[in-house]
C-alpha positions as CSV (number, residue, x, y, z in Angstrom):
1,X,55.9,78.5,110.3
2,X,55.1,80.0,106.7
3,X,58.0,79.8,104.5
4,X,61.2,77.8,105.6
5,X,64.7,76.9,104.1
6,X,65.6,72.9,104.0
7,X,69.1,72.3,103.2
8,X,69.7,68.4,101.9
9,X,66.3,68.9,100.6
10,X,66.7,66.4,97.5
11,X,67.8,63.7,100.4
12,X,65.9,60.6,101.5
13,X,64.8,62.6,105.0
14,X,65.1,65.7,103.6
15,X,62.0,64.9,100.8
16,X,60.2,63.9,103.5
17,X,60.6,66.6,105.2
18,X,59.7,69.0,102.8
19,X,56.2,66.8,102.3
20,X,55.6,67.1,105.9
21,X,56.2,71.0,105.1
22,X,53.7,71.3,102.6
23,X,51.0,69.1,104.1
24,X,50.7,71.7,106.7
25,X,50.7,74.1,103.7
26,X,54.0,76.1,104.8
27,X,55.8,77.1,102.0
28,X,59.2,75.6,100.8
29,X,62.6,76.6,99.6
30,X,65.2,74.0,98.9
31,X,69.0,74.7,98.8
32,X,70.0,72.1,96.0
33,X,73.6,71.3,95.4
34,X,74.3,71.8,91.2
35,X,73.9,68.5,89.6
36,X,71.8,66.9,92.2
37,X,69.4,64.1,91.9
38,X,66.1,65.8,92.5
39,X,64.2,63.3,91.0
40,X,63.0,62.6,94.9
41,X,61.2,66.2,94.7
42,X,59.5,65.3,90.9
43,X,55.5,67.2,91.4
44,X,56.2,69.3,94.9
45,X,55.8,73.0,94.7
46,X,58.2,74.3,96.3
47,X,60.9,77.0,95.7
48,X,64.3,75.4,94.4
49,X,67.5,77.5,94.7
50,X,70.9,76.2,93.5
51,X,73.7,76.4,95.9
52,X,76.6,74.8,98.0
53,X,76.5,74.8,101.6
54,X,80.9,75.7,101.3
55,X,79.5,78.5,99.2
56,X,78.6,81.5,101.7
57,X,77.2,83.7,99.5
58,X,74.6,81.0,98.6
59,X,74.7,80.1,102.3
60,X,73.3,84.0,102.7
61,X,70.8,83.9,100.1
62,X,69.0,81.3,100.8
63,X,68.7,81.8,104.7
64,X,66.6,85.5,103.6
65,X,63.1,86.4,104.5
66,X,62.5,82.6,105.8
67,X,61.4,82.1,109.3
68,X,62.6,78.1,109.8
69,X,65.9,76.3,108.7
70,X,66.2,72.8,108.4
71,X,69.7,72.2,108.1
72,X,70.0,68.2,106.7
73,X,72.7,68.9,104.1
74,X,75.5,66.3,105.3
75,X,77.8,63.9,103.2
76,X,77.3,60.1,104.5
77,X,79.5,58.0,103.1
78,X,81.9,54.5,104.6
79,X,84.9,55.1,102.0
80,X,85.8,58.1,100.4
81,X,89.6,58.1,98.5
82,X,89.8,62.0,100.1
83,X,88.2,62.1,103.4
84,X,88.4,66.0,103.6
85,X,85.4,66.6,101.9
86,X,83.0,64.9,104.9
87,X,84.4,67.1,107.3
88,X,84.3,70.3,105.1
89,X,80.6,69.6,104.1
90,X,79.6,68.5,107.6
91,X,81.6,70.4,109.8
92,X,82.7,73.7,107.5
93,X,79.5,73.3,105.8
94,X,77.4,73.7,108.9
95,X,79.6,76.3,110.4
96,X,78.3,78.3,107.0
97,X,74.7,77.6,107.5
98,X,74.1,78.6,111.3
99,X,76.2,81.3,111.1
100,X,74.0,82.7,108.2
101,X,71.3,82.1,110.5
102,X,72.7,84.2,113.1
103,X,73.2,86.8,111.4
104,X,69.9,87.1,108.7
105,X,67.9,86.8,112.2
106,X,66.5,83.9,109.9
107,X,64.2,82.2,113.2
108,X,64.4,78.9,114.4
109,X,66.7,76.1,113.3
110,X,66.4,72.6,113.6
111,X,69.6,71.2,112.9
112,X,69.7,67.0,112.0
113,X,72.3,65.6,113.7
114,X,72.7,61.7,114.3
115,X,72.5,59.1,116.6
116,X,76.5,58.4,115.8
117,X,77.1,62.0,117.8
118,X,75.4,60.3,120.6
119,X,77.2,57.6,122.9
120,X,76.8,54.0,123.0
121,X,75.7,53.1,126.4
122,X,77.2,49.0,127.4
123,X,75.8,46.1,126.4
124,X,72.9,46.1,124.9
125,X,71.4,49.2,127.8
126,X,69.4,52.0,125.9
127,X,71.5,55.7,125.0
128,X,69.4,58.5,125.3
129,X,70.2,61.9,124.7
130,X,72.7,62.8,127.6
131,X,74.9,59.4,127.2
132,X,78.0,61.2,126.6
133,X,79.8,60.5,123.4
134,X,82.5,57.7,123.3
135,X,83.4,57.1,119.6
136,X,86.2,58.7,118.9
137,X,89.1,55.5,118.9
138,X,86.4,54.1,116.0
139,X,87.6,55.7,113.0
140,X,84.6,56.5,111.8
141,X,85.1,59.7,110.0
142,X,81.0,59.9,109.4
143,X,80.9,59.1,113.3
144,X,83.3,61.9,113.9
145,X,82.2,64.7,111.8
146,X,78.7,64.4,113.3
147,X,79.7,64.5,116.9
148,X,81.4,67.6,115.7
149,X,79.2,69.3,113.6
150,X,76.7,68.7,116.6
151,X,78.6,70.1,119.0
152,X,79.4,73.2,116.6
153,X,75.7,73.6,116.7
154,X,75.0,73.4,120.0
155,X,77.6,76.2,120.5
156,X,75.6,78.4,118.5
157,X,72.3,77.4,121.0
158,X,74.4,78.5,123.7
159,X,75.1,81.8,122.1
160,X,71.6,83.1,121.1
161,X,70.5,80.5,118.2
162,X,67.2,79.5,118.5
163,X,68.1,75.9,117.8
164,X,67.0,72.3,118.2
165,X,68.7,68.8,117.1
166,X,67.2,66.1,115.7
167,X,69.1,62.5,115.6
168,X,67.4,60.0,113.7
169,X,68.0,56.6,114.3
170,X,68.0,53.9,111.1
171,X,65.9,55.2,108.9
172,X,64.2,53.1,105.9
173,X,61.3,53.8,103.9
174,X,60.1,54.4,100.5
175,X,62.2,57.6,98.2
176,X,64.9,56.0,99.6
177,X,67.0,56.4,96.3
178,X,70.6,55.5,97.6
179,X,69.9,53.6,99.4
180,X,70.7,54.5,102.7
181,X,72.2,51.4,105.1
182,X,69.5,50.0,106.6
183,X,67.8,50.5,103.0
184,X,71.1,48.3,101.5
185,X,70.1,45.9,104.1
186,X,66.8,45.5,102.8
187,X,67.6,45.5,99.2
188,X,70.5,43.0,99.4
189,X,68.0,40.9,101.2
190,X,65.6,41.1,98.0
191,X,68.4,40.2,96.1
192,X,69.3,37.0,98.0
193,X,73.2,38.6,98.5
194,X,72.4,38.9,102.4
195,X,72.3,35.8,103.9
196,X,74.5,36.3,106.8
197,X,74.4,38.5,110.2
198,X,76.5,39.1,113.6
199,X,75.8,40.3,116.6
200,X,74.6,43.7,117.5
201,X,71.8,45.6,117.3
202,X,70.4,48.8,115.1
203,X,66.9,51.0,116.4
204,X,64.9,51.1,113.4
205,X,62.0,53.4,112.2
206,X,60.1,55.2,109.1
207,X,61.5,57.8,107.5
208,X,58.1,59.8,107.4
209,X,58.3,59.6,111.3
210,X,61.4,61.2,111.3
211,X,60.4,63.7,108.6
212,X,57.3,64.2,111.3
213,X,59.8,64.8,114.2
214,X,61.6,67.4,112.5
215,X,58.5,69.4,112.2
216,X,57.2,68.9,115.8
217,X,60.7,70.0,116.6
218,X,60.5,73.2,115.1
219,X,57.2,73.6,116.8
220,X,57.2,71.9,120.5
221,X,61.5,71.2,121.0
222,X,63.3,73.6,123.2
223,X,65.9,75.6,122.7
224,X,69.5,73.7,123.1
225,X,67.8,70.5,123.1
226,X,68.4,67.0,121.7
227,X,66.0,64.6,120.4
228,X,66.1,61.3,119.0
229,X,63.9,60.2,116.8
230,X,64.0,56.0,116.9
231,X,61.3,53.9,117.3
232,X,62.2,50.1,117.1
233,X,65.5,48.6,118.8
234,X,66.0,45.4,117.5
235,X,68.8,43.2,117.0
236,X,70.4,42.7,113.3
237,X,69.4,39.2,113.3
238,X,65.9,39.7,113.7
239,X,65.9,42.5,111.9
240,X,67.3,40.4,109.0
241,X,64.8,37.9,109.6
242,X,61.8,40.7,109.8
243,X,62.9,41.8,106.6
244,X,62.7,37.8,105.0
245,X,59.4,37.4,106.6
246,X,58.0,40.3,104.8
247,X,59.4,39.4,101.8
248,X,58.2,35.8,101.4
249,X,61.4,34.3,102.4
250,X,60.5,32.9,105.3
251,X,62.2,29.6,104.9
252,X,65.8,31.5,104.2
253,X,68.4,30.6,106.5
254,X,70.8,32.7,107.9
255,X,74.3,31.9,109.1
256,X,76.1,33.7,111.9
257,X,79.3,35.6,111.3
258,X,82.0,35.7,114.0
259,X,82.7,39.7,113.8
260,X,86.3,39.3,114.1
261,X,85.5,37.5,110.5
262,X,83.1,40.5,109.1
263,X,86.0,43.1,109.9
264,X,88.7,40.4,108.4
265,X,86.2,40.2,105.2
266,X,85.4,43.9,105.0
267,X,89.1,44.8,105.1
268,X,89.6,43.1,102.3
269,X,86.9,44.7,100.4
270,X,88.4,48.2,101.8
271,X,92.1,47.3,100.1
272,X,89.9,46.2,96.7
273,X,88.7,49.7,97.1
274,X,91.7,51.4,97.5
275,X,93.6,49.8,95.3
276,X,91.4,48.4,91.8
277,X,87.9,49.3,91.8
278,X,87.8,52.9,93.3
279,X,84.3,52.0,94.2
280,X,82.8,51.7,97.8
281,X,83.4,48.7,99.5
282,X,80.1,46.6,101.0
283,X,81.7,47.1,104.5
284,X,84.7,48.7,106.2
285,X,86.3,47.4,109.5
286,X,85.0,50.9,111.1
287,X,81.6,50.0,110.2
288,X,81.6,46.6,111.5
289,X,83.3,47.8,114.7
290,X,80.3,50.6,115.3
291,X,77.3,48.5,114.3
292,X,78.6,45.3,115.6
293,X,77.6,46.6,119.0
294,X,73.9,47.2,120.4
295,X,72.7,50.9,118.9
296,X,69.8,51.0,121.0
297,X,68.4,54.2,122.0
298,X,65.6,55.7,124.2
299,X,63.2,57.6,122.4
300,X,61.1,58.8,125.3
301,X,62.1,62.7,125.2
302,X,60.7,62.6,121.3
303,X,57.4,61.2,122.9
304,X,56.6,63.0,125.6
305,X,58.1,66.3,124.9
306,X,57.5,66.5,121.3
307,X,54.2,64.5,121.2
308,X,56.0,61.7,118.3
309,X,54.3,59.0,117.6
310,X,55.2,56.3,115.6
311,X,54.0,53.5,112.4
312,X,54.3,50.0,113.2
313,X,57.7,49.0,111.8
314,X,55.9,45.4,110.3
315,X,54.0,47.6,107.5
316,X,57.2,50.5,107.1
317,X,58.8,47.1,106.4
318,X,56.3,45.7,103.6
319,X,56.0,49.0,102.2
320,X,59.9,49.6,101.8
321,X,60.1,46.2,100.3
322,X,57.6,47.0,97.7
323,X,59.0,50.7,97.1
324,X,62.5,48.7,96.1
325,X,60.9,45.9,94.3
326,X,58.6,48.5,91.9
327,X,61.4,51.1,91.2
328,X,64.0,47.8,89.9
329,X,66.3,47.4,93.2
330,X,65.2,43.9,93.4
């Protein structure tokens, strides 16, 4: 690689990605939507070009004279008033990028997916990447328009793209401006507003070792190929108690919520939402539904294939806390 395009580069991942870039001193353009935060790119040298991935002719100017495409670029979101916009970013959006890649010759693409395009496997057995997907009753629409997007990509594999997929598990780790959920976790934790749990389980890892497996990705993944990139499965309970420990609140305790309750609760949040506030709810009865079951995944392809190794999750933890705690979260 010398001079690749990441899309989402002003993202959580997607700044890490663009370090991992230039610490292997490959030169950097970022597609930036107007008015973006880039606050998570403050100091890096790289090349920043204002554009919309619905906007094609932006779309086709930044794919030019690159040899790599990182295509993060997604909307994440568990309540949105118009839900149109998550599937024209995700799936529309996409459709824009790798067809632009197609055509401009632009190289290799490594395309982020998402666990959520990946199925669940029963009880609290490991997915990997060829459990086929089984989410679509959920009503998820983040869920959805990943599954999609991913199989839109994979299309474009089949018909001459040289592409690879990532799908990163729960990602946490400092930059995480948003935060992200597993970062909400963490800083409602901090805050002493998390005191509760259900069953289920999440697979947690660093966001600089997902940012790493993007770049092995476009270096070692094959053509057409999945790869998840997890590292810890553990359930929400310990999680939430990892996450105490780390934070000097060992003594906290925690009290177990039926989920049948957690959806009941979040769907009242969800009709606040809709109704008076206009603001995102904490939770949404989709949510609960998908995490309240055990997201466990096998990240043995990412290992042997791609060579991915991985932090201890312990010190990701400690460091994510303190990242929250110095920039005010907490």
């Amino acid at each position: 690689m010398k001079k690749v395009l990441v899309t989402g580069a002003a993202g959580f991942i997607g700044s890490h990605v663009v370090r991992e870039l230039l610490a292997e001193n490959v030169e950097v353009r970022c597609l930036i939507r107007p008015g973006e935060d880039v606050s998570n790119l403050n100091g890096l040298d790289v090349e920043m070009m204002r554009g919309n991935v619905l906007d094609v002719a932006a779309v086709w100017n930044a794919v030019q004279n690159v040899d790599t495409v990182f295509h993060l670029a997604a909307v994440y979101s568990i309540w949105m008033k118009d839900w149109s916009r998550i599937y024209e970013v995700n799936i529309q959006g996409s459709r824009n990028i790798l067809w632009a890649c197609l055509r401009a010759g632009a190289g290799r693409v490594v395309y982020t997916s998402s666990i959520a395009a990946i199925g669940i496997a029963p009880g609290q057995a490991y997915s990997d990447e060829q459990t086929l997907f089984n989410q679509y009753t959920l009503g998820n629409h983040y869920v959805l328009t990943k599954y999609l997007s991913q199989q839109e990509a994979l299309s474009f594999a089949a018909n001459g793209l040289d592409l690879v997929v990532v799908n990163p598990c729960f990602p946490f780790g400092p930059g995480d401006i948003v935060p992200t959920p597993t970062g909400q976790i963490i800083v409602d934790i901090l805050k002493g507003l998390n005191r509760t749990y259900f069953t289920g389980g999440i697979n947690i890892v660093d966001v600089r070792d997902v940012a790493r497996g993007h770049v092995l990705a476009a270096k070692k993944g094959k053509t057409g190929n999945l790869y998840i990139l997890g590292n810890l499965n553990i359930s929400i309970k310990d999680f939430t108690r990892l996450v105490c420990r780390e934070a000097g609140f060992e003594d906290r305790i925690l009290l177990k919520i039926p989920v049948p309750l957690a959806k009941a609760g979040s769907l009242c949040l969800k009709w606040l939402s809709d109704h008076v506030t206009n603001k995102p709810p904490m939770s949404t009865p989709p949510e609960i539904e998908y995490s309240s079951q055990h997201l466990y995944f096998d990240n043995s392809k990412a290992r042997q294939e791609l060579g991915l190794e991985f932090m201890p999750v312990e010190s990701s933890v400690r460091e994510s806390i303190q990242w929250f705690r110095d920039h005010g979260y907490a």
